[in-house]
C-alpha positions in Angstrom: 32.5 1.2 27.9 33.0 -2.4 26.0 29.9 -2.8 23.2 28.4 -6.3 23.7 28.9 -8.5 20.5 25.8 -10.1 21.0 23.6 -6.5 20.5 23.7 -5.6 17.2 22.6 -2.2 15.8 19.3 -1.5 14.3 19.6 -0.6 10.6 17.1 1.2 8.0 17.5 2.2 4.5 15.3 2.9 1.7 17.2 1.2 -1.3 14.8 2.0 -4.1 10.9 3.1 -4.1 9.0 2.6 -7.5 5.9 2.1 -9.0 6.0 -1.5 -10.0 2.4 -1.8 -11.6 -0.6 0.3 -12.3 -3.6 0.7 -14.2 -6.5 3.2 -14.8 -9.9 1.9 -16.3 -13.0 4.2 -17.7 -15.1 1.3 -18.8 -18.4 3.4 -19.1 -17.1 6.7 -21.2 -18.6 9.2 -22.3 -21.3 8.6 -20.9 -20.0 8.5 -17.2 -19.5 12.5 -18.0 -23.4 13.2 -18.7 -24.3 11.9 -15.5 -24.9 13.5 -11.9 -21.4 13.1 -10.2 -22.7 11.3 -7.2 -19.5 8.8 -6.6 -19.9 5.6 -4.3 -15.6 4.7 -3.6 -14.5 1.8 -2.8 -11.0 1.3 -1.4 -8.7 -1.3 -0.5 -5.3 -1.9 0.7 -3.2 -5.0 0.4 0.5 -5.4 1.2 3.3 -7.9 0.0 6.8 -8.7 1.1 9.4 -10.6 -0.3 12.8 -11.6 0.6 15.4 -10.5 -1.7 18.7 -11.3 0.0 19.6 -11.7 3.6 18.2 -8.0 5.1 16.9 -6.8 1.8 13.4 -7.1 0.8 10.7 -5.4 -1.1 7.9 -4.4 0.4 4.6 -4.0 -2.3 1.5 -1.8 -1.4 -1.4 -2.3 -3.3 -3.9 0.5 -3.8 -7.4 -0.4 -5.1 -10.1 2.2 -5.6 -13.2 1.9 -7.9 -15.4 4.7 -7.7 -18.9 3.9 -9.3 -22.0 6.3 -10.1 -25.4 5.2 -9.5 -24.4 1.5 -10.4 -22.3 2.1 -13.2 -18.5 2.0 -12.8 -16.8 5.0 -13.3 -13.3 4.5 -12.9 -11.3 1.8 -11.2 -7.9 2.4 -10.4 -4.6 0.8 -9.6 -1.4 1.1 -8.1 1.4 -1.5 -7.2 4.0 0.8 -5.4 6.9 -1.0 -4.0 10.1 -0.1 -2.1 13.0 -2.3 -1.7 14.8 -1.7 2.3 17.2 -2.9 3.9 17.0 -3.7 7.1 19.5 -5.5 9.6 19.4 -6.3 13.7 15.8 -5.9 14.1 14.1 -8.8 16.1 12.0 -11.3 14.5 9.4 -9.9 16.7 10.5 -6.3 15.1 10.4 -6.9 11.6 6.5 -8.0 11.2 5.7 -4.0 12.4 8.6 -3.0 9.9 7.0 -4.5 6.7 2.9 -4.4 7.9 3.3 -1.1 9.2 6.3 1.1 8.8 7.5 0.4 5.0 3.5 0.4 4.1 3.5 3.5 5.6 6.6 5.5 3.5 5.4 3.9 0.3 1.0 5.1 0.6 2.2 8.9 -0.4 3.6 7.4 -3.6 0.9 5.5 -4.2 -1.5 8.4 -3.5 0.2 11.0 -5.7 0.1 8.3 -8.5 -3.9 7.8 -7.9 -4.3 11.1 -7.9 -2.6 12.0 -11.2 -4.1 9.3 -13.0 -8.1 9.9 -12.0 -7.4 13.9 -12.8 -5.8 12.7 -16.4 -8.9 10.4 -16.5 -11.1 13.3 -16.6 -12.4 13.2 -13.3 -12.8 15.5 -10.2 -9.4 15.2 -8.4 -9.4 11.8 -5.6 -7.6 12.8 -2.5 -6.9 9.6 -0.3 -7.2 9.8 3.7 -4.0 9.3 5.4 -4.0 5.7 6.7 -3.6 4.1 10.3 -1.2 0.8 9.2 0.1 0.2 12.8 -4.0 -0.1 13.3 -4.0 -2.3 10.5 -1.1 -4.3 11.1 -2.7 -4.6 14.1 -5.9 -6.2 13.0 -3.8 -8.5 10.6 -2.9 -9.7 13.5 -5.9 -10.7 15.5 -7.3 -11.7 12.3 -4.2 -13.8 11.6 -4.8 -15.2 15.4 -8.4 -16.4 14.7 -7.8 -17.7 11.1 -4.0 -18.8 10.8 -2.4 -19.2 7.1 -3.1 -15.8 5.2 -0.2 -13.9 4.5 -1.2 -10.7 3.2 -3.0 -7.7 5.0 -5.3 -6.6 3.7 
């Protein structure tokens, strides 16, 4: 059977995955420690892409958490974890899923077990992060990007 030239073959690879940034803050210890652990979390997700060469680009997750007690920040932690992949014959339609949704989603382990490490290091009870839905995210980036056109990131 003759291959059509026009078709060409979906490609994936992961090039490189790496923490590109992060930071862990304590801002109220010791005395954090001496009160009731009672935390309030706040979490937030934000991804970047950016063209490297022609089907190579890195893809950046953003992990934000701050965790306060009773008003007073105990901890806010930060992770940039980024992946560079390469990715050839996917549809214009194709790739948006590929970097909102499917690089997002090889990267958030990364990010988790760096989170993780760093709040237990920090001194405090160990944070285990939720799997996340990014094809439902992606998804709302979407509709979002529908009703208010010119934002770039998904947050």
């Amino acid at each position: 059977m003759a291959e059509d030239n026009n078709t060409l073959e979906k490609q994936f690879s992961i090039q490189k995955i790496y923490t590109k940034d992060l930071s862990f803050e304590t801002p109220n210890t010791p005395a954090v420690f001496t009160a009731k652990w009672e935390p309030a979390v706040d979490f937030n997700l934000a991804t970047n892409v950016s063209t490297l060469e022609q089907n190579l680009f890195e893809v950046t997750l953003k992990v934000t958490i701050t965790v306060k007690c009773a008003d007073v920040t105990a901890y806010l932690v930060e992770v940039n974890q980024a992946g560079i992949f390469a990715l050839g014959g996917f549809s214009d339609q194709e790739m948006g899923p590929m970097m909102g949704s499917f690089c997002p989603n090889i990267l958030f382990p990364y990010a988790r077990e760096a989170i993780s490490d760093l709040v237990t290091r920090g001194g405090f009870p160990q944070l285990l992060l939720a799997p996340v839905n990014f094809d439902a995210l992606y998804a709302q980036h979407l509709q979002q990007l529908q009703q208010a056109p010119g934002t770039g990131t998904i947050n």
